[in-house]
C-alpha positions in Angstrom: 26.2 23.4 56.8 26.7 24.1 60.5 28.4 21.7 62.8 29.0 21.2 66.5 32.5 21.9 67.7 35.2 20.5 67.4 37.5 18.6 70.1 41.1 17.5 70.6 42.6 15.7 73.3 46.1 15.9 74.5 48.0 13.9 76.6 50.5 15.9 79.0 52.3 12.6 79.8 53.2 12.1 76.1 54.0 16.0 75.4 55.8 17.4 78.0 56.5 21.0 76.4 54.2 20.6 73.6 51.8 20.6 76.0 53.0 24.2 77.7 53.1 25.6 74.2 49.5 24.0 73.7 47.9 25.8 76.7 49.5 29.1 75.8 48.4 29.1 72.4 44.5 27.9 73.0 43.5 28.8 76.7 40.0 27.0 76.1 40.8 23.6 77.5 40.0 21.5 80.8 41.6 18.7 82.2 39.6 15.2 82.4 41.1 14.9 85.7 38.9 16.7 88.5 39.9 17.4 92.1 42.4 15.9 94.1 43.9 14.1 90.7 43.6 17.3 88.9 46.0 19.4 91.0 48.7 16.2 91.6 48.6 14.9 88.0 48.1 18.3 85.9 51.7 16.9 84.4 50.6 14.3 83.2 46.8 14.2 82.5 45.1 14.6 79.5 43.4 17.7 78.6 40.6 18.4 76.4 41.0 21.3 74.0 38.4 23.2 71.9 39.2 23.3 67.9 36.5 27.0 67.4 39.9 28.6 65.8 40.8 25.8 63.0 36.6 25.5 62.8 36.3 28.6 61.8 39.1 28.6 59.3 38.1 25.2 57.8 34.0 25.7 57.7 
């Protein structure tokens, strides 16, 4: 059975390190903030990260 990937979404407000440790460990994720807000609120926006890893362990 084949599926579509798989998504999370992080909140940097909420995660504060977590969030560091996050991008280091999975460099396949994009903020939903674009432009201007993108480069003042990268601290605190919420990022959308690609699951492929876990998807490929789990299917």
């Amino acid at each position: 059975m084949e599926t579509g990937p798989l998504f999370v979404l992080l909140d940097a407000a909420r995660m504060d390190v977590e969030m560091i440790k996050a991008q280091e460990f999975n460099r396949d994720f994009i903020s939903l903030y674009k432009g201007r807000k993108e480069a003042n609120l990268t601290g605190v926006s919420p990022f959308l990260f690609t699951l492929e890893l876990l998807q490929r362990l789990v299917f």
